[in-house]
PDB file with SEQRES, HELIX, SHEET and CRYST1 records, atoms N, CA, C and O in Angstrom:
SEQRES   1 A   81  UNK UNK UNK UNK UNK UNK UNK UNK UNK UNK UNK UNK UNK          
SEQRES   2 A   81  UNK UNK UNK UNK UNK UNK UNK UNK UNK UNK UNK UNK UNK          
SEQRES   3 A   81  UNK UNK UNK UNK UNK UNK UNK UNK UNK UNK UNK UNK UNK          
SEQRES   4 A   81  UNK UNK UNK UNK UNK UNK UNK UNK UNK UNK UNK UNK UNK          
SEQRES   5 A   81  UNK UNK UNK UNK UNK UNK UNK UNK UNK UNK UNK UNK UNK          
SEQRES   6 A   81  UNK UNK UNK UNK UNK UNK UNK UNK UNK UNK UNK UNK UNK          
SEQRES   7 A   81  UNK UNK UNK                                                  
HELIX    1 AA1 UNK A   11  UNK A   26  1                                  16    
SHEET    1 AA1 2 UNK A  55  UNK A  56  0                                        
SHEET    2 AA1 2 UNK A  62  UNK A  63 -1                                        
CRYST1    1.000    1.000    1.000  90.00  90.00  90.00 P 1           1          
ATOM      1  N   UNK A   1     -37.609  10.741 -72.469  1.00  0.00           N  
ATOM      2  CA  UNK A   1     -38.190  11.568 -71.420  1.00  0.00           C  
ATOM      3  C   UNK A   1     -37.930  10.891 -70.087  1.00  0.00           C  
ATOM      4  O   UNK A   1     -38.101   9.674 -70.008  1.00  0.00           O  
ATOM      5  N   UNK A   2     -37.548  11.557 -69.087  1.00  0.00           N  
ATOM      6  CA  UNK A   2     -37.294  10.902 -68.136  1.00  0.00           C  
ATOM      7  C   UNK A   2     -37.517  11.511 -66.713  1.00  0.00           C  
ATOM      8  O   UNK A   2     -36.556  12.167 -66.310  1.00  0.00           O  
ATOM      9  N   UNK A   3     -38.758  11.415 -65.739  1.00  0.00           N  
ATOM     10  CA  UNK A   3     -39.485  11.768 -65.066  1.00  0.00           C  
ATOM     11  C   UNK A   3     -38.670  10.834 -63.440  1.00  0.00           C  
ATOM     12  O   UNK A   3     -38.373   9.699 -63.067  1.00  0.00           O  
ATOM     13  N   UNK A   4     -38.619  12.784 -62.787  1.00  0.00           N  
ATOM     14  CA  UNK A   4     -37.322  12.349 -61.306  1.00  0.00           C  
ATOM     15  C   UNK A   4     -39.152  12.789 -60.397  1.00  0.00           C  
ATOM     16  O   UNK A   4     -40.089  13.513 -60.733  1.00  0.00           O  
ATOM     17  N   UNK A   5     -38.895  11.906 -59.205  1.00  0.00           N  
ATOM     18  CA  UNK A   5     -39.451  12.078 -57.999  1.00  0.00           C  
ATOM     19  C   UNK A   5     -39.137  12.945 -57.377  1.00  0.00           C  
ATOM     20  O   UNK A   5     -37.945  13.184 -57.181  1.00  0.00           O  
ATOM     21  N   UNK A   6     -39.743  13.401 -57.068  1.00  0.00           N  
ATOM     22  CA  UNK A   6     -39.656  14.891 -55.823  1.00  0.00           C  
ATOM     23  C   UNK A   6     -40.336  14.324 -54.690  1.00  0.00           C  
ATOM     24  O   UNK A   6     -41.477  13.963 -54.980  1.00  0.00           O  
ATOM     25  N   UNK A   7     -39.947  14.093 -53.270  1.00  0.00           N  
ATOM     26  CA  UNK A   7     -40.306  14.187 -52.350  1.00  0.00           C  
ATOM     27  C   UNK A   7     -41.506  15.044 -51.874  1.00  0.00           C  
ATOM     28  O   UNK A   7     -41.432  16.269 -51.970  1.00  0.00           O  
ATOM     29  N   UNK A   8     -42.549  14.476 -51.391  1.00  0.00           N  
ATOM     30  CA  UNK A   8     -43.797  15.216 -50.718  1.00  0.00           C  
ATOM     31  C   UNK A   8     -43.401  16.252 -49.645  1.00  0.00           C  
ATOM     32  O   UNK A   8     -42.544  15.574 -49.078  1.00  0.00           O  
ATOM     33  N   UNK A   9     -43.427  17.689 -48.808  1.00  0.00           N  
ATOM     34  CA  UNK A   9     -42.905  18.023 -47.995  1.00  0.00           C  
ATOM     35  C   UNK A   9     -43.575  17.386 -46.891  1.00  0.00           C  
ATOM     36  O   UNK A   9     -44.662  16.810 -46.927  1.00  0.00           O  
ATOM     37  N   UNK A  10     -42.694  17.577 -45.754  1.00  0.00           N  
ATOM     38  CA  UNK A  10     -43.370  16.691 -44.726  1.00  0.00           C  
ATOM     39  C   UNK A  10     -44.406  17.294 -44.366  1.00  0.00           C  
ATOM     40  O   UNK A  10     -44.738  18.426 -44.717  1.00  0.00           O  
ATOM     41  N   UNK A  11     -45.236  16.249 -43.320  1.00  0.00           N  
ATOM     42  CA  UNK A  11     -46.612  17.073 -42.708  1.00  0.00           C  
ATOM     43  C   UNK A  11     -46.062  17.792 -41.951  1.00  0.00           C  
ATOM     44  O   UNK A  11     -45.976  18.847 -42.580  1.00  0.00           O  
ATOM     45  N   UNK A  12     -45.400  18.007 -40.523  1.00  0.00           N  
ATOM     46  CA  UNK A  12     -44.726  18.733 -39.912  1.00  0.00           C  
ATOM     47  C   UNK A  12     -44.900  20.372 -40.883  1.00  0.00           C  
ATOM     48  O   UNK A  12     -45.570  21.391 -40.716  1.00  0.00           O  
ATOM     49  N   UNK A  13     -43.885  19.898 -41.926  1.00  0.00           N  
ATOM     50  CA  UNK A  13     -44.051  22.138 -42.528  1.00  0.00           C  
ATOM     51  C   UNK A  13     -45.380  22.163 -43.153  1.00  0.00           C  
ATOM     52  O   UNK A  13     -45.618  23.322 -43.492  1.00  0.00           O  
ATOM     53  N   UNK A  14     -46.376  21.346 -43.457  1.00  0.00           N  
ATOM     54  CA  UNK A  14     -48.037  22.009 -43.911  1.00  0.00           C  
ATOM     55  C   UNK A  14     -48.760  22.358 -42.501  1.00  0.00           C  
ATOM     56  O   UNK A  14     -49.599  23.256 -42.437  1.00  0.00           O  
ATOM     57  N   UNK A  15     -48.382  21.600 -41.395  1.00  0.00           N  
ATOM     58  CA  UNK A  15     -48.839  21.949 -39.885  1.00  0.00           C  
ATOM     59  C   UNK A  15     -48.660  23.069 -39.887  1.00  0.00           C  
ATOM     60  O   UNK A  15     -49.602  23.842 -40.062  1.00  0.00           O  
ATOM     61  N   UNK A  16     -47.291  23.537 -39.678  1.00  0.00           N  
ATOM     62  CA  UNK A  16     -46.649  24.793 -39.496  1.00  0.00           C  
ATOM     63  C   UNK A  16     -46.860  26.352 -40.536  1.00  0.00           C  
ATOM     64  O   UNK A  16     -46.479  27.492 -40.266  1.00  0.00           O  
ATOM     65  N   UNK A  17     -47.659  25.808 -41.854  1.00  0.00           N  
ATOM     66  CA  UNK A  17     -47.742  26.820 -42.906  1.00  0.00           C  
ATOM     67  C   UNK A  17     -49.202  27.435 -42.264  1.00  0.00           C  
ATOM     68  O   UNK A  17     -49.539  28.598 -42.039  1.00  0.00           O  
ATOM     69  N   UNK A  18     -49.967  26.054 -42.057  1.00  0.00           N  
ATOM     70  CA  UNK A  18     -50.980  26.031 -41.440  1.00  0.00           C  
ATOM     71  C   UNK A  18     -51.435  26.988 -40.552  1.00  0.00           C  
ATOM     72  O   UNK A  18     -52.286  27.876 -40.604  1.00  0.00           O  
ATOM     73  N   UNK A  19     -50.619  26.567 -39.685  1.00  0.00           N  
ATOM     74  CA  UNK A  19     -51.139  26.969 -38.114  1.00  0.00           C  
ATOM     75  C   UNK A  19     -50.655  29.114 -38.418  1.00  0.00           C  
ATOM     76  O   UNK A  19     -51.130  30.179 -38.023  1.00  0.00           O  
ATOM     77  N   UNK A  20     -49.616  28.726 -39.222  1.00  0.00           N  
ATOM     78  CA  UNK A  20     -48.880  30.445 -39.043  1.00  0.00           C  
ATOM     79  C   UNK A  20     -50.142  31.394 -39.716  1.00  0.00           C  
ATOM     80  O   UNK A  20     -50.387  32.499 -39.232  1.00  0.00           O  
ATOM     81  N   UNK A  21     -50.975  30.813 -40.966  1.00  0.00           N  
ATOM     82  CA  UNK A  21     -52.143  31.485 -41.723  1.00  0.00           C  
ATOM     83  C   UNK A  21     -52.839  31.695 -40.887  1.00  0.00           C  
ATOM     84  O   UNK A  21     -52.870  32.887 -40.581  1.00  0.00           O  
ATOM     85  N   UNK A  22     -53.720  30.796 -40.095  1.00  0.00           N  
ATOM     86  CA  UNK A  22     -54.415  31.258 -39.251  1.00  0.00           C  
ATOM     87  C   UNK A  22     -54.141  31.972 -38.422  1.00  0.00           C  
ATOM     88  O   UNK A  22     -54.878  32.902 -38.092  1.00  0.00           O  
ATOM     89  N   UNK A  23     -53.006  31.718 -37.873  1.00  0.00           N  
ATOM     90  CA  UNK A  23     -52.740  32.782 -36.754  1.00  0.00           C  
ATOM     91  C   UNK A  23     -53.025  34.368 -37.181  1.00  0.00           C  
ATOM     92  O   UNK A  23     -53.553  35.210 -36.455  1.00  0.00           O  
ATOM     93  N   UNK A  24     -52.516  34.574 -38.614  1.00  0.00           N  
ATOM     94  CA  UNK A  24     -52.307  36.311 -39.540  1.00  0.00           C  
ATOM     95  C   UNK A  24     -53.536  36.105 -39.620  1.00  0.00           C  
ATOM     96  O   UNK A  24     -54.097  37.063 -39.087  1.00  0.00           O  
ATOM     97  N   UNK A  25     -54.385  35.258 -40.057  1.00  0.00           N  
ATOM     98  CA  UNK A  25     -55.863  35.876 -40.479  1.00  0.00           C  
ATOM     99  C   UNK A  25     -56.587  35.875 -39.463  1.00  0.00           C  
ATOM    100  O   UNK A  25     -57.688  36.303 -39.809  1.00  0.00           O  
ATOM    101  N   UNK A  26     -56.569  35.451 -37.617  1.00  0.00           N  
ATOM    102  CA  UNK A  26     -56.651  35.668 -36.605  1.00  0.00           C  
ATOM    103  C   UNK A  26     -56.843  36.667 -36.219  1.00  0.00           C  
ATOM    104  O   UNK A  26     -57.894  36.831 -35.601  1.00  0.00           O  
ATOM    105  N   UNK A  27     -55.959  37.762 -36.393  1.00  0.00           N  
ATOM    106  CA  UNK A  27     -55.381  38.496 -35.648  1.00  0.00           C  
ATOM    107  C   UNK A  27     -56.474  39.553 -35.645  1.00  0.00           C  
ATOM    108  O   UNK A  27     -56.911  39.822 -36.764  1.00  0.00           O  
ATOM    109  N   UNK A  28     -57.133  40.364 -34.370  1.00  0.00           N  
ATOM    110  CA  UNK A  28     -57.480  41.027 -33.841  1.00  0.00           C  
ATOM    111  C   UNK A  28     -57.819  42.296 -34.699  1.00  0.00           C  
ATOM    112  O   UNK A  28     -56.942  43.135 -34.904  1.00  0.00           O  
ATOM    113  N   UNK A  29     -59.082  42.442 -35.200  1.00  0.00           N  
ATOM    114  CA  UNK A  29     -58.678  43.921 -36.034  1.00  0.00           C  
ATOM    115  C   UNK A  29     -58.330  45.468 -34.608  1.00  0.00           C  
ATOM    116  O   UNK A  29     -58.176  45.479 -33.387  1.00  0.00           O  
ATOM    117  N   UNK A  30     -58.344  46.251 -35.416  1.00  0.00           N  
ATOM    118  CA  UNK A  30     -57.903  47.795 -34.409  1.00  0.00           C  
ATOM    119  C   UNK A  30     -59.103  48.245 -34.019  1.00  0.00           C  
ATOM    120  O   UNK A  30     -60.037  47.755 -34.654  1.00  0.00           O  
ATOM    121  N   UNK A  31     -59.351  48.917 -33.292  1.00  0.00           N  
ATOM    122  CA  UNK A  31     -60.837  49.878 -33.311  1.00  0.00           C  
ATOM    123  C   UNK A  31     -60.696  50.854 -34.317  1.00  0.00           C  
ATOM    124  O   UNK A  31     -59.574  50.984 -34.807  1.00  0.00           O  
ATOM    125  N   UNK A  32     -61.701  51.630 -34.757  1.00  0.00           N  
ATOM    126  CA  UNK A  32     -61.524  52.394 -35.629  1.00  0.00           C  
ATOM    127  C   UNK A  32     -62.444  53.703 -35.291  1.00  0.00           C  
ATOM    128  O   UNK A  32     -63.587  53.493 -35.696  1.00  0.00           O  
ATOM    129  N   UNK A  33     -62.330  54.816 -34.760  1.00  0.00           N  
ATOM    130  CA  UNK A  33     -62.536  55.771 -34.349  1.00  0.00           C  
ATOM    131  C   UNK A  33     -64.205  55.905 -35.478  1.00  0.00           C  
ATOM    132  O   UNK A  33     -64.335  55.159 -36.449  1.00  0.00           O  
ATOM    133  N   UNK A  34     -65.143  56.804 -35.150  1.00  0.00           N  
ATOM    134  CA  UNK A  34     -65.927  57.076 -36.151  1.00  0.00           C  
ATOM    135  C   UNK A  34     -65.229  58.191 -36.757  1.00  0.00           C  
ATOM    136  O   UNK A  34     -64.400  58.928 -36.223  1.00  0.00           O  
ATOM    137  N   UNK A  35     -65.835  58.228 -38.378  1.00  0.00           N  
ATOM    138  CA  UNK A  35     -65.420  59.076 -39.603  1.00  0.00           C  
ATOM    139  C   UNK A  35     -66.164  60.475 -39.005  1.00  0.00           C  
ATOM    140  O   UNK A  35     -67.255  60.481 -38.434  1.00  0.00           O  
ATOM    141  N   UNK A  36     -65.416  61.517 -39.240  1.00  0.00           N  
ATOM    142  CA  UNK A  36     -66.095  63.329 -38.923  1.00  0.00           C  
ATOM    143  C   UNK A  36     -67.093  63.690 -39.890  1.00  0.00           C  
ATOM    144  O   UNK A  36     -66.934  63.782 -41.107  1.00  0.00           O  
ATOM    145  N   UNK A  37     -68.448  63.942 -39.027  1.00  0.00           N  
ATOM    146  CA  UNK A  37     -69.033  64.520 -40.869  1.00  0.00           C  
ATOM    147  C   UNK A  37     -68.913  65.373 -40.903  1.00  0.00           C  
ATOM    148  O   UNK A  37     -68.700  66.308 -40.132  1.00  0.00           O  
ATOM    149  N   UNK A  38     -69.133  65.062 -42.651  1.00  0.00           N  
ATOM    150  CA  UNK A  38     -68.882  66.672 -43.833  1.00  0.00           C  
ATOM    151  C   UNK A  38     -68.924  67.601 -43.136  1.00  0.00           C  
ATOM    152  O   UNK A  38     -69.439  67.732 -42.025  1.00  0.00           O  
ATOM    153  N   UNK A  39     -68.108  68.643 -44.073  1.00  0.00           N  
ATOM    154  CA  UNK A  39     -68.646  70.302 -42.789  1.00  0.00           C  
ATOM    155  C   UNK A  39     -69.825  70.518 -43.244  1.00  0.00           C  
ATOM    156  O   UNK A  39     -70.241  70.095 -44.323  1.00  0.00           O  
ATOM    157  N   UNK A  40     -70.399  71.147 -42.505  1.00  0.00           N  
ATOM    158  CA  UNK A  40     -71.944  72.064 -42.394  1.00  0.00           C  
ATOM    159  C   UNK A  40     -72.484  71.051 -42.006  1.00  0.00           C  
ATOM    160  O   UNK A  40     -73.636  71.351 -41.691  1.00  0.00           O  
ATOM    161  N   UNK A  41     -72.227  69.616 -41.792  1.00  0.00           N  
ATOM    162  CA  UNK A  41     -73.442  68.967 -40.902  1.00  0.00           C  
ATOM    163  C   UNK A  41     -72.758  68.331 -39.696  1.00  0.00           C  
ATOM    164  O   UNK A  41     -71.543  68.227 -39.525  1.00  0.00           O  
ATOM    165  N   UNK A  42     -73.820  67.888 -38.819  1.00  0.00           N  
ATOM    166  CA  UNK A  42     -73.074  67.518 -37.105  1.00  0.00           C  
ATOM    167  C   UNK A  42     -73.998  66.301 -36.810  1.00  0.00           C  
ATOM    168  O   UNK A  42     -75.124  66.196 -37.296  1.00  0.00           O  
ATOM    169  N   UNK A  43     -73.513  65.522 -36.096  1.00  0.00           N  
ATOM    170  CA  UNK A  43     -74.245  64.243 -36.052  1.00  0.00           C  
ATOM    171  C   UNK A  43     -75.298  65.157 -34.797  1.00  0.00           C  
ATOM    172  O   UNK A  43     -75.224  66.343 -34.473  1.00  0.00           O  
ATOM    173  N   UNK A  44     -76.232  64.084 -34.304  1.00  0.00           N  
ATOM    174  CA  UNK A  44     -77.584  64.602 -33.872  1.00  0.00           C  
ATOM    175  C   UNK A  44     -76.792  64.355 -32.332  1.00  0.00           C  
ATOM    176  O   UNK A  44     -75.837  63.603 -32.139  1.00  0.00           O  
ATOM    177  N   UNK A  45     -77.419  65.133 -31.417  1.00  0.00           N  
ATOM    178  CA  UNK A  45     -76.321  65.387 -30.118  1.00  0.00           C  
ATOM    179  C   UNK A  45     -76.855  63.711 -29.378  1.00  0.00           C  
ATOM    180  O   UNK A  45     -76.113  63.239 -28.516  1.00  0.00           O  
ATOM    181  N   UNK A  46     -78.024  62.991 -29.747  1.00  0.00           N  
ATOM    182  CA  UNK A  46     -78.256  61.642 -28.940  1.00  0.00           C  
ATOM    183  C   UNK A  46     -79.481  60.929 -30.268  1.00  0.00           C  
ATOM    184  O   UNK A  46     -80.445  61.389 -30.879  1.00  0.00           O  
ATOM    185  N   UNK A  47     -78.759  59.599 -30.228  1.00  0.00           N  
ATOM    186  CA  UNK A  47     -79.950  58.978 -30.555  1.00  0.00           C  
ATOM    187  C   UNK A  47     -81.208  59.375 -30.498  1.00  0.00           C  
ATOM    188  O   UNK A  47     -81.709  59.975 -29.547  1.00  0.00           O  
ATOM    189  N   UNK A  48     -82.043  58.892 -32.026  1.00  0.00           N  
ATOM    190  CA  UNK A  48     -82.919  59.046 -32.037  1.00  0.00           C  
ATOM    191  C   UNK A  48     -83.750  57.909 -32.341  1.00  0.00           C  
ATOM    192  O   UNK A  48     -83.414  57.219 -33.303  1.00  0.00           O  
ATOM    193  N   UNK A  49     -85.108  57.495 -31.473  1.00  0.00           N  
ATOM    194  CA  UNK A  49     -85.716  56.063 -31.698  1.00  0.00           C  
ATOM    195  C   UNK A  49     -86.456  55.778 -32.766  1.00  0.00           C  
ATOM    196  O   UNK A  49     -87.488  56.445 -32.701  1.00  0.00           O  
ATOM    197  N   UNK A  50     -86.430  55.135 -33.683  1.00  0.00           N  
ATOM    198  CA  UNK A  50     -87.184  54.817 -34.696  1.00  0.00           C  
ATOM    199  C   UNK A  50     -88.947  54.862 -34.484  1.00  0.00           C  
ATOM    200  O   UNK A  50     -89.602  54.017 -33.875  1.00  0.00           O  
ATOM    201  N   UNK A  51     -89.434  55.991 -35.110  1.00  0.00           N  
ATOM    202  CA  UNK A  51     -90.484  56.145 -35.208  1.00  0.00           C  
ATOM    203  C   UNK A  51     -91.536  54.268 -35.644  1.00  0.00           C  
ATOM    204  O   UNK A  51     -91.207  53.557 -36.594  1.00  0.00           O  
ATOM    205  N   UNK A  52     -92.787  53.899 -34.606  1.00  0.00           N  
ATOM    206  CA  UNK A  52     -93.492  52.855 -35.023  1.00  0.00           C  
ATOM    207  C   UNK A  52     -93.977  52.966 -36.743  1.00  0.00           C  
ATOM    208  O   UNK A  52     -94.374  53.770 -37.587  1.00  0.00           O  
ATOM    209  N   UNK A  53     -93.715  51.923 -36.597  1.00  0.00           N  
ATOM    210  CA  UNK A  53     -94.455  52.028 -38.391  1.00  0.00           C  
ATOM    211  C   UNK A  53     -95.149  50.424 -38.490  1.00  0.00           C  
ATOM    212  O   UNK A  53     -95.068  49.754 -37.461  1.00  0.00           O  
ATOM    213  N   UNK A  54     -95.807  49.816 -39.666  1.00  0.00           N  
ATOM    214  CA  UNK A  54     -95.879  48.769 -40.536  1.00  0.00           C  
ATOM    215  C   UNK A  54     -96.398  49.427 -41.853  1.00  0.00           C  
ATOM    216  O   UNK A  54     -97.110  50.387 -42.147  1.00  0.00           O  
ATOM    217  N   UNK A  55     -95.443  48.089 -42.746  1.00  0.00           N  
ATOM    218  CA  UNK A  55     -95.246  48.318 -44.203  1.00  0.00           C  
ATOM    219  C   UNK A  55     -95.427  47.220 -44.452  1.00  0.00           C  
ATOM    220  O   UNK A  55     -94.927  46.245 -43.891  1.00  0.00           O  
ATOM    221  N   UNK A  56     -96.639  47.252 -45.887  1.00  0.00           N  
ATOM    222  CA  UNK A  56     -97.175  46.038 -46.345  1.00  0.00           C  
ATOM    223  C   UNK A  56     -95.349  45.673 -47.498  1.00  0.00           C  
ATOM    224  O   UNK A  56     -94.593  46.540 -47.936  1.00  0.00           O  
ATOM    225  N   UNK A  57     -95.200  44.052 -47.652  1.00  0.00           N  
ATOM    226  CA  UNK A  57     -94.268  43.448 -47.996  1.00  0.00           C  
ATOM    227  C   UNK A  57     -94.776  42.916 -49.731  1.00  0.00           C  
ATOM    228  O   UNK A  57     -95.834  42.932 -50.361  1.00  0.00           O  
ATOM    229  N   UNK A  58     -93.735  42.590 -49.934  1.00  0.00           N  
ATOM    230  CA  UNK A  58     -94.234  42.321 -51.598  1.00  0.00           C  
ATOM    231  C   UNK A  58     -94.896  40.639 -51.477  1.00  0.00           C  
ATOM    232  O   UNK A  58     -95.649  40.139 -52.312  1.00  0.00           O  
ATOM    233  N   UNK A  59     -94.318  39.866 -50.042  1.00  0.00           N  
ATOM    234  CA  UNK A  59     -95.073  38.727 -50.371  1.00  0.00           C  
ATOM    235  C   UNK A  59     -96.470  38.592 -49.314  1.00  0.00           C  
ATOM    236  O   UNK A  59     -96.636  37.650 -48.539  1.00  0.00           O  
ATOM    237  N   UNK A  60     -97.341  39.667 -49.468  1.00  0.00           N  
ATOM    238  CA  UNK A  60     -98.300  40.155 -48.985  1.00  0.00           C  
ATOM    239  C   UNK A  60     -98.183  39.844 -47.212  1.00  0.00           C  
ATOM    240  O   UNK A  60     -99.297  39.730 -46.702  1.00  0.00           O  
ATOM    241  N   UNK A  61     -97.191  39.720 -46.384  1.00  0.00           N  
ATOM    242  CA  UNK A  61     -97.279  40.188 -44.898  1.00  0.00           C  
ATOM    243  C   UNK A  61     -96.924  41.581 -44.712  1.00  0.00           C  
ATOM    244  O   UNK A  61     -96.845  42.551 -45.465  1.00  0.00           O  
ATOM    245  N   UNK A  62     -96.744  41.388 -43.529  1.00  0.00           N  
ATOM    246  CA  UNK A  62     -96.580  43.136 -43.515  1.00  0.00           C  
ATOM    247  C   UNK A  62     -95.452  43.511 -42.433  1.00  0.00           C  
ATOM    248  O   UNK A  62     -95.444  42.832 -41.406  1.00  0.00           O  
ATOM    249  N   UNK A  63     -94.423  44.616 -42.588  1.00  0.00           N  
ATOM    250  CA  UNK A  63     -93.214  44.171 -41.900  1.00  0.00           C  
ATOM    251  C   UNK A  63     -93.447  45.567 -40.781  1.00  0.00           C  
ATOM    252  O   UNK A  63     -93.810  46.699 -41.104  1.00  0.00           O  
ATOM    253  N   UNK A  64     -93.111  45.063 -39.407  1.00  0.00           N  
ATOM    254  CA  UNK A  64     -92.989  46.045 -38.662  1.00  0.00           C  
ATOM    255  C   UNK A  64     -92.102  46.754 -37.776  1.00  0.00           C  
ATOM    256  O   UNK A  64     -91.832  45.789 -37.061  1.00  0.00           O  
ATOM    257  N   UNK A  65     -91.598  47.479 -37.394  1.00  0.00           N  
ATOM    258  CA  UNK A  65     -90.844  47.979 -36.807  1.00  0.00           C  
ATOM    259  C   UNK A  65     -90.466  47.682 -35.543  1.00  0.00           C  
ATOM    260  O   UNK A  65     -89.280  47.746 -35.218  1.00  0.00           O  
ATOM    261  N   UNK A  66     -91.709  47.218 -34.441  1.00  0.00           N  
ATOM    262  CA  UNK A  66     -91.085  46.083 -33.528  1.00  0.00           C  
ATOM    263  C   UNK A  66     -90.872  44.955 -33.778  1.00  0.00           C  
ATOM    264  O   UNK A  66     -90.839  44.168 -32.832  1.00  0.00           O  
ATOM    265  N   UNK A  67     -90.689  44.551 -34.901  1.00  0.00           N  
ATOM    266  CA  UNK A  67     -89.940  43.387 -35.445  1.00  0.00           C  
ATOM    267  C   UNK A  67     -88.366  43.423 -35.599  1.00  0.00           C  
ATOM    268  O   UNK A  67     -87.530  42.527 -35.479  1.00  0.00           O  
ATOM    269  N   UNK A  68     -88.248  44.784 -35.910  1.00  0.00           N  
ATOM    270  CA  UNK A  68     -86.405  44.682 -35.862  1.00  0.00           C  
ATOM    271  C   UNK A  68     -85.937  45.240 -34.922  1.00  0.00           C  
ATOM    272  O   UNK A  68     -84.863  45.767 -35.209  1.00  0.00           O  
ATOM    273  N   UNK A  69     -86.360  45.430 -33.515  1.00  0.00           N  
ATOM    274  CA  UNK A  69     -85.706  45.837 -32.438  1.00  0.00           C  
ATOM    275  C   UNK A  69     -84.231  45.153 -32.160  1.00  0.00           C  
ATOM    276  O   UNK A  69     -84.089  43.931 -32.200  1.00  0.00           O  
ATOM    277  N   UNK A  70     -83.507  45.759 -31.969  1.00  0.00           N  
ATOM    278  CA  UNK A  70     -82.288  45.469 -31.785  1.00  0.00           C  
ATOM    279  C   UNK A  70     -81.459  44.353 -32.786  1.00  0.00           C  
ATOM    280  O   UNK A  70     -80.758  43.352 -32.636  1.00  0.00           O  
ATOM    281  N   UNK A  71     -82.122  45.368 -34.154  1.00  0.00           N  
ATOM    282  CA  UNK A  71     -81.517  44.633 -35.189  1.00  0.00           C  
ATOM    283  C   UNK A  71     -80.832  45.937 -35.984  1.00  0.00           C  
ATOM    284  O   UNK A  71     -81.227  47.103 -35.989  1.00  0.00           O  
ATOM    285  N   UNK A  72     -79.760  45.393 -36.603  1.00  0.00           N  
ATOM    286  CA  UNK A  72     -79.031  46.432 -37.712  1.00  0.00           C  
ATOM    287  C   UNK A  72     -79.960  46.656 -38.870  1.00  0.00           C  
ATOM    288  O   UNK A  72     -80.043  45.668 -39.599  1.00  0.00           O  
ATOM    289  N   UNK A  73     -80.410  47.301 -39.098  1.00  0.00           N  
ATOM    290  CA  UNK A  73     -81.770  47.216 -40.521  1.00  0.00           C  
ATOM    291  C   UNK A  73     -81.249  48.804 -41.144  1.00  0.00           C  
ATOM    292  O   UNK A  73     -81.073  49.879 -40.570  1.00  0.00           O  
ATOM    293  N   UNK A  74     -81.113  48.409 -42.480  1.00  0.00           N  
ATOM    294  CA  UNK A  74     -81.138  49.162 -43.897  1.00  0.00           C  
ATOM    295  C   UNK A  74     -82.792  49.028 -44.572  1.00  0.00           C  
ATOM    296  O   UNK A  74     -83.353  47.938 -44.684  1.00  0.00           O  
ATOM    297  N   UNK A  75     -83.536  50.580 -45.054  1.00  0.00           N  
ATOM    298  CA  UNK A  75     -84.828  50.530 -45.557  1.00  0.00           C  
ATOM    299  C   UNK A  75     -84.516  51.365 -45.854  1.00  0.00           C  
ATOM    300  O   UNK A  75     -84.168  52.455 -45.400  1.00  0.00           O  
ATOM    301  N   UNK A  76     -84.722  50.434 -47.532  1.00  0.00           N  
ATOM    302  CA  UNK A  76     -84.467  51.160 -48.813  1.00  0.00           C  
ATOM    303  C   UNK A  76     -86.138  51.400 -49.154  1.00  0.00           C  
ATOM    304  O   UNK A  76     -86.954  50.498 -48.965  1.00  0.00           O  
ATOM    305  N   UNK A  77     -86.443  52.475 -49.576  1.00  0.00           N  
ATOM    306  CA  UNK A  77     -87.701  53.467 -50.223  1.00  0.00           C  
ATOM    307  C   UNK A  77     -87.795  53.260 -51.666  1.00  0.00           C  
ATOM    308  O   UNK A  77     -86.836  53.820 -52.198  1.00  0.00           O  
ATOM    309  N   UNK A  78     -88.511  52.720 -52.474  1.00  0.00           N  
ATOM    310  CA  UNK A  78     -88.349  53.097 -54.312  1.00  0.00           C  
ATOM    311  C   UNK A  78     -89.480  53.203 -54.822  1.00  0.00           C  
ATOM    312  O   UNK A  78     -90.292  52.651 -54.079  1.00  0.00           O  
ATOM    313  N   UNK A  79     -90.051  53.715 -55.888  1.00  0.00           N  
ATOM    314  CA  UNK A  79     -90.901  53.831 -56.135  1.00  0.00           C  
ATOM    315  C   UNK A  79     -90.912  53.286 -57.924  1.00  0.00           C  
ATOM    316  O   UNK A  79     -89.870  52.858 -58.420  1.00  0.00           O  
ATOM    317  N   UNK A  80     -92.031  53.366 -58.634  1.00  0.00           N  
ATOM    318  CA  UNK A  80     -92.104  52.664 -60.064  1.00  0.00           C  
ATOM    319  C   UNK A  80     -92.614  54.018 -60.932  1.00  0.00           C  
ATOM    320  O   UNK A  80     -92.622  54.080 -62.161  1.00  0.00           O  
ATOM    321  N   UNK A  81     -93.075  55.182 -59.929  1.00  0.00           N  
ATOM    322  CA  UNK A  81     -93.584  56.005 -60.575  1.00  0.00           C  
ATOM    323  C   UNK A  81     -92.641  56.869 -61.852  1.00  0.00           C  
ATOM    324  O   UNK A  81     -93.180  57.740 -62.535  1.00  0.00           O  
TER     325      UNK A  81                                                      
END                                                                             
């Protein structure tokens, strides 16, 4: 059996493999227009403000609605019934 050396590539081309990845995964996404809704429905002609609320939490505080001001918030509803 007889085992040949292969040369390491230089640092120079891992710099360069380097630097080129980041650059592609860099790159700027596009804007993306909003999606049309379905027919028979129309988006609402202006924002609408989230009605005040508080909702007791499962680790007994209670969560409120001026709490997520100028936050992205998903509220999911479920029930056990």
């Amino acid at each position: 059996m007889h085992l040949t050396f292969r040369p390491f590539p230089s640092p120079l081309l891992w710099i360069l493999a380097l630097g080129a990845t980041l650059l592609t995964a860099a790159a700027p996404a596009r804007a993306v227009s909003p999606p049309e809704p379905p027919k028979g429905l129309s988006a609402p002609p202006q924002a609408t403000p989230m009605p005040v609320f508080e909702l007791p939490v499962v680790n007994g505080t209670k969560a409120r609605s001026t709490d997520l001001r100028d936050k992205v918030t998903v509220i999911r509803f479920w029930a056990t019934w």
